[in-house]
N, C-alpha and C positions, 0 to 999 in steps of 0.2 A: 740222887740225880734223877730228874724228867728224865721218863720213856719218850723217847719220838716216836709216834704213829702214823706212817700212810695212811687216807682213806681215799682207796683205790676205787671210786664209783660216777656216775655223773649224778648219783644223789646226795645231796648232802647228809651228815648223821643226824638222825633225829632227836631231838630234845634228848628223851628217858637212856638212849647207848650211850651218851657220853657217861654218866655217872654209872654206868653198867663197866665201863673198861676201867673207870676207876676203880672199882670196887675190886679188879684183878688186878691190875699194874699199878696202882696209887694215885692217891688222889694228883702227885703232879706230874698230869702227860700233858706231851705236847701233841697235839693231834694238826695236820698238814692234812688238807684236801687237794686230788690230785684229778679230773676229770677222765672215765677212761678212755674218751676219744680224741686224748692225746695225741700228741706225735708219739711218745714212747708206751704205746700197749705192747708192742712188741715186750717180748718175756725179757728178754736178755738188756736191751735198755731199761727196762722195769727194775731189776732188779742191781743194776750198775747207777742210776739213779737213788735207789736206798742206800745202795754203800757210801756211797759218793756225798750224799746228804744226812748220815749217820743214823738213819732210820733202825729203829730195835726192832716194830714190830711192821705189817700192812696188813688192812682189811680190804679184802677184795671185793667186786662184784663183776666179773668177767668171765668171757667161754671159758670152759672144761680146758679148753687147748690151751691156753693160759696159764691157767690155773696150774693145770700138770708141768708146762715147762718151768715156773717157775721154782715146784717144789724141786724138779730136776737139778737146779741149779743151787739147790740149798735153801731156800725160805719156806717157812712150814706157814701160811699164809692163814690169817682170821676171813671165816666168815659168819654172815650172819644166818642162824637158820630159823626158816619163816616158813607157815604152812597158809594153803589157799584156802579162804573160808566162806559158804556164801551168805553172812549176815554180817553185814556193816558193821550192825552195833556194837558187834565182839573184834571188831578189825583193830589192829594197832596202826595200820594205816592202809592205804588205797592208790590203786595205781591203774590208769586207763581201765575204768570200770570194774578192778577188780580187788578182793580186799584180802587183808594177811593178817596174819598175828604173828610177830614176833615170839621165838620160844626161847633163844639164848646167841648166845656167839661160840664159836668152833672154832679148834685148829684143824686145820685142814694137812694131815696127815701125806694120805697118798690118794689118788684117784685110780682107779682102774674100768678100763671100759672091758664088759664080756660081751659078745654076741656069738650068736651060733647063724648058721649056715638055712636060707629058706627054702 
């Protein structure tokens, strides 16, 4: 049976990720694009939204604050992790002047913020 996958971002996936979540989930997923300046960013309609629509897995790209209430509520969320690089020619892509390389996709486990006291 097709995996259904959210992709929780206002960027669409790019070419080389889809045959990347293949390669983990099988070749037949269903992948749904879902913009996140939605009505439902909100964590809790997010995530009543994948039940409701039989979502197995979502890739996110949204605030920390999100991100944490969602895993709150049970979904261990995909992200993609990409570092800032300053040479185009090695970029996997480019975004308002600035360029990235993709490194892999994550579950995103738990998030914890530390800070100390100035």
């Amino acid at each position: 049976m097709a995996k259904k996958i959210l992709w929780f971002s206002r960027h669409t996936p790019m070419a080389f990720q889809i045959p990347i979540l293949q390669n983990v989930f099988g070749e037949d997923i269903v992948l749904e694009q879902k913009v996140g300046n939605d009505s439902y960013i909100n964590a809790e309609k997010l995530v009543q939204f994948m039940k409701e629509n039989h979502f197995d897995e979502i890739v996110m790209v949204a605030p920390f604050s999100v991100i944490a209430k969602v895993i709150e509520l049970g979904i261990k969320p995909i992200k993609a992790n990409t570092i800032e690089i300053k040479d185009a020619k090695d970029a996997t892509f480019s975004f308002s002047g600035r360029h990235y390389k993709f490194i892999k996709f994550v579950r995103v486990m738990r998030l914890e913020l530390v800070t100390e006291d100035l």
